[in-house]
N, C-alpha and C positions, 0 to 999 in steps of 0.2 A: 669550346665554341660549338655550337650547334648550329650546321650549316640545311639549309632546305633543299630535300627531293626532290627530282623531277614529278609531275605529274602523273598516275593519278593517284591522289590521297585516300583513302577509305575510312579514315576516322575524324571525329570533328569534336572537338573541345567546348565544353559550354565555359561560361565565365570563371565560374568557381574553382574548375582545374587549372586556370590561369595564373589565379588569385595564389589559389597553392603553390603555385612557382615560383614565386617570391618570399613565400611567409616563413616562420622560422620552426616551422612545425618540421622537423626533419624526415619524417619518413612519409608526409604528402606532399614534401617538397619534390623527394627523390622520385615520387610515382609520378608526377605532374611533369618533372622534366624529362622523365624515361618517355614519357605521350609527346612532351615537345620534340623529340630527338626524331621522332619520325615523321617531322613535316606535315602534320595533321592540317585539317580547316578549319578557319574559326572565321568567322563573321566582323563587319564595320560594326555590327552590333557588339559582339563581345570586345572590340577593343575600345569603343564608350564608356562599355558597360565597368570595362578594368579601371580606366581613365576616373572614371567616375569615385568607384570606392578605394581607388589608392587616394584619391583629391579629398574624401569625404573623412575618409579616417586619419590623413594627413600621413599615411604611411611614403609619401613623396613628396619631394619639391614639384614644382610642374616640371622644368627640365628635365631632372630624372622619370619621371611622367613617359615625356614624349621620346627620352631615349629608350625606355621602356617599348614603349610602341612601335617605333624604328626596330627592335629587337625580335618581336613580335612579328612584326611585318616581313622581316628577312626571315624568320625560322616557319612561318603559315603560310598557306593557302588561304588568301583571302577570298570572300564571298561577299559579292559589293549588294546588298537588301536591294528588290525592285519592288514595282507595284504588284510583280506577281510573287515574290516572295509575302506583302504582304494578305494578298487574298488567300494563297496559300495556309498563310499562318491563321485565318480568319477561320479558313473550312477546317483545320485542326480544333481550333476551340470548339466549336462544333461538336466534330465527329468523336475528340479522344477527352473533353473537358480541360484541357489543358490551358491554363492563366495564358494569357498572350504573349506573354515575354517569351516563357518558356516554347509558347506555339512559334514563334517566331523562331526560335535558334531550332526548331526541329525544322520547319521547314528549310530555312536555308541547309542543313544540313541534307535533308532529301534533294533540294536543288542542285549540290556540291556530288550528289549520287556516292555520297557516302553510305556506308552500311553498318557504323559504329557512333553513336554520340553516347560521350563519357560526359558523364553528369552526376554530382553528388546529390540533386535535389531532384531530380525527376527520376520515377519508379524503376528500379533497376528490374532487369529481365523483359522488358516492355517491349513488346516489337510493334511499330509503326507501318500502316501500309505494306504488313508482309515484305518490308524490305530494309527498315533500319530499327535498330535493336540499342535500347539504351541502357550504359552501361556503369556500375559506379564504381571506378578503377580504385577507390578506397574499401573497399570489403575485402574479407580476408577470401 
């Protein structure tokens, strides 16, 4: 059982490392829950975003779904999006070209004053704002 840390978190998980926590790929399972072990942040957005392509790909009932989520919710720091996450996420598209989804989970991640987001799909070694650094905990 992977219980949650006190405050404060420093890393934040994009979708895809989530995704990996459940999938049966064994050695992005085990990197993905090594990240969940330490009570990282992840966003209302990334747990849609799971919700979503577990419902999509039918890799769950809904139940399983939302215990999933509950699981989730007890092992993260959640980050609830505002309006200023989303203008934040607005001036990233902007400034770094980033698709807005992705500009979205980076801003809430600088919101969260995290200093790591683990992402498979956005540029590893990137650093954001001289203050968060993106990271793809699957390379060797």
């Amino acid at each position: 059982m992977i219980v949650k840390k006190p405050m404060p978190a420093t890393e934040f998980l994009d979708t895809n490392i989530i995704i990996y926590a459940y999938s049966t790929d064994a050695a992005k399972k085990s990197a993905a829950l090594d990240l969940l072990a330490e009570s990282p942040v992840i966003s209302t957005q990334v747990l849609n975003e799971t919700a979503a392509v577990f419902h999509r790909k039918k890799l769950m009932t809904s139940a399983l779904i939302g215990t999933a989520i509950d699981d989730l919710s007890a092992w993260c720091h959640i980050n609830q999006l505002s309006i200023g996450t989303i203008k934040l996420a607005l001036y990233l598209t902007d400034r770094y070209k980033f698709a807005y989804y992705d500009a979205l989970i980076v801003a809430s991640a600088m919101e969260s004053e995290c200093t790591v987001l683990y992402s498979e799909d956005m540029q590893h070694g990137q650093i954001v704002a001289n203050r968060l650094r993106i990271a793809n905990p699957f390379l060797p």
